[in-house]
C-alpha positions in Angstrom: -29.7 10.4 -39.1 -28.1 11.0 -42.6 -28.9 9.2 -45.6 -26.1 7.6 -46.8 -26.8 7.4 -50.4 -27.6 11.6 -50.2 -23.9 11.5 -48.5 -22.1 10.4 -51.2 -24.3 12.3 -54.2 -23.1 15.6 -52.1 -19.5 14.0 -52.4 -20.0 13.9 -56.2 -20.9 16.8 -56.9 -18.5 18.4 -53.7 -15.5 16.8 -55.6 -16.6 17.7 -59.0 -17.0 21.1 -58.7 -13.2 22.5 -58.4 -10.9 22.0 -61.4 -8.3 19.4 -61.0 -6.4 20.2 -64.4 -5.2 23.6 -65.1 -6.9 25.6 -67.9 -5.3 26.5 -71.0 -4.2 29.9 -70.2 -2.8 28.7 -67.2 -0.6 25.8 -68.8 0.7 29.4 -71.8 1.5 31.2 -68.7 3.6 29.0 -67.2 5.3 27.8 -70.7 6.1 31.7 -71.2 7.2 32.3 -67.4 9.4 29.0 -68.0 11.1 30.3 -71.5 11.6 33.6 -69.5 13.4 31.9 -66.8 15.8 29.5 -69.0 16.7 32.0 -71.5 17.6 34.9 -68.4 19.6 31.4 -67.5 21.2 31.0 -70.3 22.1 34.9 -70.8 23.4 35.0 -67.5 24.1 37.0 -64.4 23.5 40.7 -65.2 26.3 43.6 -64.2 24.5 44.2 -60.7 24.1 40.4 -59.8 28.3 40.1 -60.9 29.0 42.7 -58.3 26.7 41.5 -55.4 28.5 38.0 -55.8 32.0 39.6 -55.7 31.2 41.9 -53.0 29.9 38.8 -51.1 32.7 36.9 -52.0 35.3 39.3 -50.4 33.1 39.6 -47.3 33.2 35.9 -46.8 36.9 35.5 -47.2 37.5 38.5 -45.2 35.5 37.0 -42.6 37.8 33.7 -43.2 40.7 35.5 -42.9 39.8 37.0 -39.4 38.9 33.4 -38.2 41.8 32.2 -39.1 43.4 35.7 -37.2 41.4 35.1 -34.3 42.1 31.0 -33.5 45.7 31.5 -34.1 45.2 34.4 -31.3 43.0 31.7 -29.0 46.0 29.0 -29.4 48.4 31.1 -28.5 47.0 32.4 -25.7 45.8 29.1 -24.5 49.6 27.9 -24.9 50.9 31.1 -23.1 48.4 30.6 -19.7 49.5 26.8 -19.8 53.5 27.5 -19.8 53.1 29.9 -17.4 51.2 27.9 -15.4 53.8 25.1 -15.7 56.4 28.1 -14.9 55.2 28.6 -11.7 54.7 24.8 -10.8 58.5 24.4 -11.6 59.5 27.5 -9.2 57.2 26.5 -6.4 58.3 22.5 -6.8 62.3 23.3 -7.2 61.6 25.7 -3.7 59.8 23.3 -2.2 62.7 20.7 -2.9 65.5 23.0 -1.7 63.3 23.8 1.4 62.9 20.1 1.8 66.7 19.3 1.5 68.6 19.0 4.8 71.6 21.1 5.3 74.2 18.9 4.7 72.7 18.5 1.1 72.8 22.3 0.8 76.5 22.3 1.5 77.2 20.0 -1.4 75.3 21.4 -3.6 77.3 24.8 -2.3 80.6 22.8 -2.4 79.6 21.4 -6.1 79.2 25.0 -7.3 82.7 25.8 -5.8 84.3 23.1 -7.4 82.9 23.8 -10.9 83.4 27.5 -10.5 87.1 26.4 -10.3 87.0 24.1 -12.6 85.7 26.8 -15.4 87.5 29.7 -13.5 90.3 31.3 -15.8 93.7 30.2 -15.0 95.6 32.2 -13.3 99.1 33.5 -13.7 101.8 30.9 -13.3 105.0 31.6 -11.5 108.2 30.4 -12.8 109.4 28.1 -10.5 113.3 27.4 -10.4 114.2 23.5 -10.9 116.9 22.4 -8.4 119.4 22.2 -11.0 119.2 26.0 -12.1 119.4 27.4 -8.9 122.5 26.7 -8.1 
């Protein structure tokens, strides 16, 4: 077995050994990376950062732009399958209604498009007709 009280000196002198505060030279380089860093902040982006931005910028709103392009496209063509669709329904239900019709109902509908043919049809000439008391 251990000995517990040689167990913990070894922890002492374990946890003792490795620096838990940063040196001197360590705390100046960080003060001088800091300064570095806050007064490139302050001076701002350089020429070659400006232009990467901008070029990114018009990649990413070209990229918008052809999103946009390309769900307008998808709606419309969504739209277009669905009124077709409904097209067709329409034909094959109004031919399935006529088809269903019995003659007689076909021969009013043909008699209803005779009367309204007349109805709209252009007059025709009129003859002048004599009154009894002119003929004479």
């Amino acid at each position: 077995m251990t000995d517990p009280k040689t167990n913990a000196a070894d922890r002492l002198v374990a946890d003792a050994d490795p620096a838990l505060e940063p040196s001197q030279a360590e705390i100046d380089a960080w003060v001088e990376r800091e300064r570095a860093r806050r007064k490139a902040w302050l001076e701002g982006p350089s020429e070659e950062e400006r232009a990467d931005y901008a070029s990114h910028l018009r990649r990413r709103r070209l990229a918008e732009a052809f999103d946009d392009g390309e769900v307008m496209i998808q709606e419309r063509m969504r739209q277009g399958i669905r009124y077709s669709r409904e097209a067709q329904l329409a034909a094959e239900g109004a031919m399935t209604v006529l088809y269903r019709w019995s003659r007689r109902t076909f021969a009013d509908l043909v008699k209803a498009g005779r009367d309204w043919e007349e109805e709209t049809a252009l007059p025709q000439a009129r003859r002048r007709v004599p009154m009894d008391d002119e003929g004479s």
